[in-house]
N, CA, C and O atoms as a GROMACS GRO file, in nm:
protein
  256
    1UNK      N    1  -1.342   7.674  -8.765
    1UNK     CA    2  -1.424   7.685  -8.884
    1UNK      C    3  -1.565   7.727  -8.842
    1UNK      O    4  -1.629   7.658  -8.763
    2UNK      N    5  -1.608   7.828  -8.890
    2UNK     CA    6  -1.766   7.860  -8.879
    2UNK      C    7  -1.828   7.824  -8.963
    2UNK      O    8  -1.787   7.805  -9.078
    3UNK      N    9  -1.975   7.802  -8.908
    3UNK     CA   10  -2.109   7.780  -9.032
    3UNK      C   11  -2.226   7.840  -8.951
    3UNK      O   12  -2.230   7.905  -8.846
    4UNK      N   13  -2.331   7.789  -9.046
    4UNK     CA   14  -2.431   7.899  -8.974
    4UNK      C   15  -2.533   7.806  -8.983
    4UNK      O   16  -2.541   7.701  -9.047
    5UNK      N   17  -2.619   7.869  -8.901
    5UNK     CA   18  -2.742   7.727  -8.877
    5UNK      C   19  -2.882   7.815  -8.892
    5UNK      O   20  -2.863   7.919  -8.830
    6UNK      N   21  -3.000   7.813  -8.942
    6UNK     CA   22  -3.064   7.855  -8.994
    6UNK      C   23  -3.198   7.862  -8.872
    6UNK      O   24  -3.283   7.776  -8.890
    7UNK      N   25  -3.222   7.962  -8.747
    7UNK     CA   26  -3.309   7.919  -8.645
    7UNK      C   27  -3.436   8.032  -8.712
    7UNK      O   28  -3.442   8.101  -8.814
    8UNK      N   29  -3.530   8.008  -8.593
    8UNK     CA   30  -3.658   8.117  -8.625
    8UNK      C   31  -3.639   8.236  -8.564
    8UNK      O   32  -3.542   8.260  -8.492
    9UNK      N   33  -3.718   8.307  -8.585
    9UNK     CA   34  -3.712   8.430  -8.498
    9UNK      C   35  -3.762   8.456  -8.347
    9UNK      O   36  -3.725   8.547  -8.273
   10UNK      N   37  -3.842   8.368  -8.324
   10UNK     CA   38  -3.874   8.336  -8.172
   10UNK      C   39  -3.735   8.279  -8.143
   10UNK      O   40  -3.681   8.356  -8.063
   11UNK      N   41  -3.670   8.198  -8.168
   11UNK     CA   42  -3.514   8.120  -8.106
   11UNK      C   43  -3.458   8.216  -8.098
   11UNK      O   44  -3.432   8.250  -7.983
   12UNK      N   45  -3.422   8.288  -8.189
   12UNK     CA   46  -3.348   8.376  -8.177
   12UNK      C   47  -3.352   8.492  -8.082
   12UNK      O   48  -3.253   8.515  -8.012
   13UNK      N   49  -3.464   8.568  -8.075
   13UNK     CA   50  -3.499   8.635  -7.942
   13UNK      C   51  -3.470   8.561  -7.805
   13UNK      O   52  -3.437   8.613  -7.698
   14UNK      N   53  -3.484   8.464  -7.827
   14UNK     CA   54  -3.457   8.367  -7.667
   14UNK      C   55  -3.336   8.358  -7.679
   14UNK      O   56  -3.290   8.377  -7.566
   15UNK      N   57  -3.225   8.335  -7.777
   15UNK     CA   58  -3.090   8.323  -7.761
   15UNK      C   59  -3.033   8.435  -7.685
   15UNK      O   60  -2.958   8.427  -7.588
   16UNK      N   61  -3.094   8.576  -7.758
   16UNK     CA   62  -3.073   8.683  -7.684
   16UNK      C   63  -3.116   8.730  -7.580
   16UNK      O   64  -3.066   8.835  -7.539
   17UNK      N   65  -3.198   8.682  -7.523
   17UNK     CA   66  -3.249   8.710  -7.413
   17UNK      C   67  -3.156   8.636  -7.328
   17UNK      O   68  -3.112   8.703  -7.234
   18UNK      N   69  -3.107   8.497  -7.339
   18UNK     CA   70  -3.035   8.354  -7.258
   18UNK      C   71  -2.855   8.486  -7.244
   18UNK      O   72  -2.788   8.534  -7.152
   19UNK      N   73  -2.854   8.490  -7.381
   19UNK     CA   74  -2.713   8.607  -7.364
   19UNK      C   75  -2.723   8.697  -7.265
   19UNK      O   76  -2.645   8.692  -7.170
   20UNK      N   77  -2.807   8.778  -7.272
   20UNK     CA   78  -2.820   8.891  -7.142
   20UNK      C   79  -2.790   8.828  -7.007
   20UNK      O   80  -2.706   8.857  -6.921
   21UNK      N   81  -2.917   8.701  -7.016
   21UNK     CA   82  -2.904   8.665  -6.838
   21UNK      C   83  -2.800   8.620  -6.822
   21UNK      O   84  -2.740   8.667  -6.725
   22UNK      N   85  -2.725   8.504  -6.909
   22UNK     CA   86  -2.574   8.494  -6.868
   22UNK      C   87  -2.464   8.571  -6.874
   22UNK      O   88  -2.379   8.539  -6.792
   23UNK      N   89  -2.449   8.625  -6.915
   23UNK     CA   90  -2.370   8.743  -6.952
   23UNK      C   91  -2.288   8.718  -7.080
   23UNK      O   92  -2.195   8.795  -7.106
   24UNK      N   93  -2.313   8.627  -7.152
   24UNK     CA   94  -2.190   8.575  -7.286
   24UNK      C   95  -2.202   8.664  -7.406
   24UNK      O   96  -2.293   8.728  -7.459
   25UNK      N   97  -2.088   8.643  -7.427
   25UNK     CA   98  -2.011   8.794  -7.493
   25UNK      C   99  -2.075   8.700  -7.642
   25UNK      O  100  -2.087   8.792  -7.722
   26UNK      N  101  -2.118   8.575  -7.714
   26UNK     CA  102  -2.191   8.530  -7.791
   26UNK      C  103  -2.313   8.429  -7.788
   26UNK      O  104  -2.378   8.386  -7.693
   27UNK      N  105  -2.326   8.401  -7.950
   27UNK     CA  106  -2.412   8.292  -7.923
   27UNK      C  107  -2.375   8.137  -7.864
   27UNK      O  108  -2.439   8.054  -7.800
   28UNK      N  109  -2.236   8.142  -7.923
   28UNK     CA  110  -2.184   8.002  -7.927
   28UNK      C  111  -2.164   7.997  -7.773
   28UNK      O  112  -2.193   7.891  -7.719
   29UNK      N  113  -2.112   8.113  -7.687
   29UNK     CA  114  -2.101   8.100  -7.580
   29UNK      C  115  -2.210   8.068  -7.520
   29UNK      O  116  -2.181   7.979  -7.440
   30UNK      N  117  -2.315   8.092  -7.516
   30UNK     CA  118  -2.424   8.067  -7.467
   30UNK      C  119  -2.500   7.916  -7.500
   30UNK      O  120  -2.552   7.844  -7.414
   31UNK      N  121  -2.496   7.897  -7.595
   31UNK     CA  122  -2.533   7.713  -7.675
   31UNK      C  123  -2.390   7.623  -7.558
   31UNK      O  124  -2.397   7.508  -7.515
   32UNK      N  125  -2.298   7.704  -7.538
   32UNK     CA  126  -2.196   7.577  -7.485
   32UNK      C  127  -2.244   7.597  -7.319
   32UNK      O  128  -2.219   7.502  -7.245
   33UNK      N  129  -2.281   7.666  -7.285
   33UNK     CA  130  -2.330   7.719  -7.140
   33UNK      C  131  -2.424   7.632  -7.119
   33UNK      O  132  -2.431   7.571  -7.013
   34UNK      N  133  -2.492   7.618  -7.199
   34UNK     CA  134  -2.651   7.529  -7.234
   34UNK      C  135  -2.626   7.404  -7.222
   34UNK      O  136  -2.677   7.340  -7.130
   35UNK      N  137  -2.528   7.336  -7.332
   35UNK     CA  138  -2.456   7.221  -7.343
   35UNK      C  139  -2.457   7.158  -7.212
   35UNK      O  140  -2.542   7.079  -7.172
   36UNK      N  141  -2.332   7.210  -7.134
   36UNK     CA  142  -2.251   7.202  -7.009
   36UNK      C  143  -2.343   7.212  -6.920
   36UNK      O  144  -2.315   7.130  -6.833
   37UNK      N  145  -2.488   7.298  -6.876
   37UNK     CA  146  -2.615   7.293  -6.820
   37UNK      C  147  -2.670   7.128  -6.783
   37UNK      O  148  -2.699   7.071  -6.678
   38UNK      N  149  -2.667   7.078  -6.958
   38UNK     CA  150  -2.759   6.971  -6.922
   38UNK      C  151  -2.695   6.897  -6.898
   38UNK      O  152  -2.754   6.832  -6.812
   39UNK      N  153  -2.588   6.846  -6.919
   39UNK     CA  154  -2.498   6.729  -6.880
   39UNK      C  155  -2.485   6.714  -6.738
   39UNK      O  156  -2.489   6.598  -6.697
   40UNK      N  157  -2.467   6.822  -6.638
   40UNK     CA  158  -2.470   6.839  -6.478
   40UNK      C  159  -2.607   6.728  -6.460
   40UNK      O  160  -2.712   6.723  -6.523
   41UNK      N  161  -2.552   6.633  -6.333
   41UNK     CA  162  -2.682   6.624  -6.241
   41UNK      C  163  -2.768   6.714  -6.167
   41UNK      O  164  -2.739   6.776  -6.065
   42UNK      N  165  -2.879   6.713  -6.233
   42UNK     CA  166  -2.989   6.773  -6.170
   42UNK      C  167  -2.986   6.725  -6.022
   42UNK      O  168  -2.965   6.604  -6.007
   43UNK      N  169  -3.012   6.822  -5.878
   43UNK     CA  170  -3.059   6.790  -5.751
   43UNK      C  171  -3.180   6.674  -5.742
   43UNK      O  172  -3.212   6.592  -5.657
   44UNK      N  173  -3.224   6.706  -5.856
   44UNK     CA  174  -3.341   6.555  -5.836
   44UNK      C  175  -3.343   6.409  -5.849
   44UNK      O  176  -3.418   6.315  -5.821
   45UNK      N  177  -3.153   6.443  -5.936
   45UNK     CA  178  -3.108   6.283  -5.956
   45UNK      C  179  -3.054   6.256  -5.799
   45UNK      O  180  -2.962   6.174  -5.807
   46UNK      N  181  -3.072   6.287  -5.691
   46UNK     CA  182  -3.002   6.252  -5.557
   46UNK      C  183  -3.061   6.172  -5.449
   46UNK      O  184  -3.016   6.146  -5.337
   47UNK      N  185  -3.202   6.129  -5.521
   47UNK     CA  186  -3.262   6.103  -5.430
   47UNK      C  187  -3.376   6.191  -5.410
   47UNK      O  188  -3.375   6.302  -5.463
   48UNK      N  189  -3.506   6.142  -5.316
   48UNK     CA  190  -3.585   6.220  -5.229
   48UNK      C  191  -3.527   6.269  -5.112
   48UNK      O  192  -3.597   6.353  -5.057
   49UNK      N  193  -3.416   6.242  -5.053
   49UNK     CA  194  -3.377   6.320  -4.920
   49UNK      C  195  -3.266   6.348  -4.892
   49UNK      O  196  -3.186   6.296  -4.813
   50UNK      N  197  -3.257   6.472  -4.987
   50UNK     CA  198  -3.050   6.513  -5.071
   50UNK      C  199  -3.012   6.562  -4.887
   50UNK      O  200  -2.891   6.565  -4.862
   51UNK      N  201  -3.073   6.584  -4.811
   51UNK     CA  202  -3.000   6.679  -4.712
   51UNK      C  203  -2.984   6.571  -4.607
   51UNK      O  204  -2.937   6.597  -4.496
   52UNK      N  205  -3.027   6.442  -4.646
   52UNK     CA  206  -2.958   6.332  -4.545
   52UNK      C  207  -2.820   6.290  -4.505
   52UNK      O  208  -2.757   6.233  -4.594
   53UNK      N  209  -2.763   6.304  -4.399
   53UNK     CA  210  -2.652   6.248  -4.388
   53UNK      C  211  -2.605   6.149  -4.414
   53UNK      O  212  -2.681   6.052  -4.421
   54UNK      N  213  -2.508   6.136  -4.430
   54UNK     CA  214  -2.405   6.025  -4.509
   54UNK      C  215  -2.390   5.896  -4.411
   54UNK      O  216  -2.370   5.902  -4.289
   55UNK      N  217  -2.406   5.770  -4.493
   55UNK     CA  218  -2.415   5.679  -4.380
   55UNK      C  219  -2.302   5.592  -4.304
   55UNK      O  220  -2.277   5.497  -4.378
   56UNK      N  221  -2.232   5.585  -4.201
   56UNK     CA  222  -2.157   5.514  -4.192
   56UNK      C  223  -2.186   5.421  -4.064
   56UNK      O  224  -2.238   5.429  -3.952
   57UNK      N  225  -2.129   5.337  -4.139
   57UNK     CA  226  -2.158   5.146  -4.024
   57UNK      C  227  -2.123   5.146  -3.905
   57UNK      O  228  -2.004   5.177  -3.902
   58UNK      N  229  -2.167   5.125  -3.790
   58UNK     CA  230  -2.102   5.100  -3.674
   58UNK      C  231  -1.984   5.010  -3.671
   58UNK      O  232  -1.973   4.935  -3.769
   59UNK      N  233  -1.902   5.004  -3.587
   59UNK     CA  234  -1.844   4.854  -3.554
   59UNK      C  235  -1.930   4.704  -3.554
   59UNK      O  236  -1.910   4.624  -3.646
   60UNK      N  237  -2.021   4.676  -3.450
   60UNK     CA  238  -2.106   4.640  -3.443
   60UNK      C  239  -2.147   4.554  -3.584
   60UNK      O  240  -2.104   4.442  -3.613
   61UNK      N  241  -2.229   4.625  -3.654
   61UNK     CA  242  -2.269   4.580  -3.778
   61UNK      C  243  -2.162   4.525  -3.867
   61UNK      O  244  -2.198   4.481  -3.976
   62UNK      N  245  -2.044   4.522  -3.836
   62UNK     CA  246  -1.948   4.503  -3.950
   62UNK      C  247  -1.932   4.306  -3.949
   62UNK      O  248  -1.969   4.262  -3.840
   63UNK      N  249  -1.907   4.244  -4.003
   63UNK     CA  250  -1.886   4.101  -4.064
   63UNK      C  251  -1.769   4.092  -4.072
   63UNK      O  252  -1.754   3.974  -4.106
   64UNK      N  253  -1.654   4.144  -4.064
   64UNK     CA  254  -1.558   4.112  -4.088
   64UNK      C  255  -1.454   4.020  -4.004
   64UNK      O  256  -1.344   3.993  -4.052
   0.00000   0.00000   0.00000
């Protein structure tokens, strides 16, 4: 089912502009591109030191 949503004319130029750089064959394609954008973790949710290696316990340290 379609409907239509009522934007400005500045949005609208940016929709089309967002179309070009992604390449989507619409608008809706492009709003769901957007969607699916923000939901991803951002690199900045990782921490200050994303390129740290992963930690694993010695023997040693273990309690078990």
């Amino acid at each position: 089912m379609a409907t239509t949503i009522r934007i400005s004319k500045k949005l609208l130029q940016e929709l089309e502009n967002l179309k070009r750089e992604k390449d989507a064959k619409s608008y809706e394609e492009v709003i769901k591109k957007l969607i699916e954008e923000s939901k991803r973790l951002k690199k900045s949710h990782f921490g200050s030191l994303p390129k740290l290696e992963e930690f694993e316990r010695e023997e040693i340290d273990r309690f078990d």
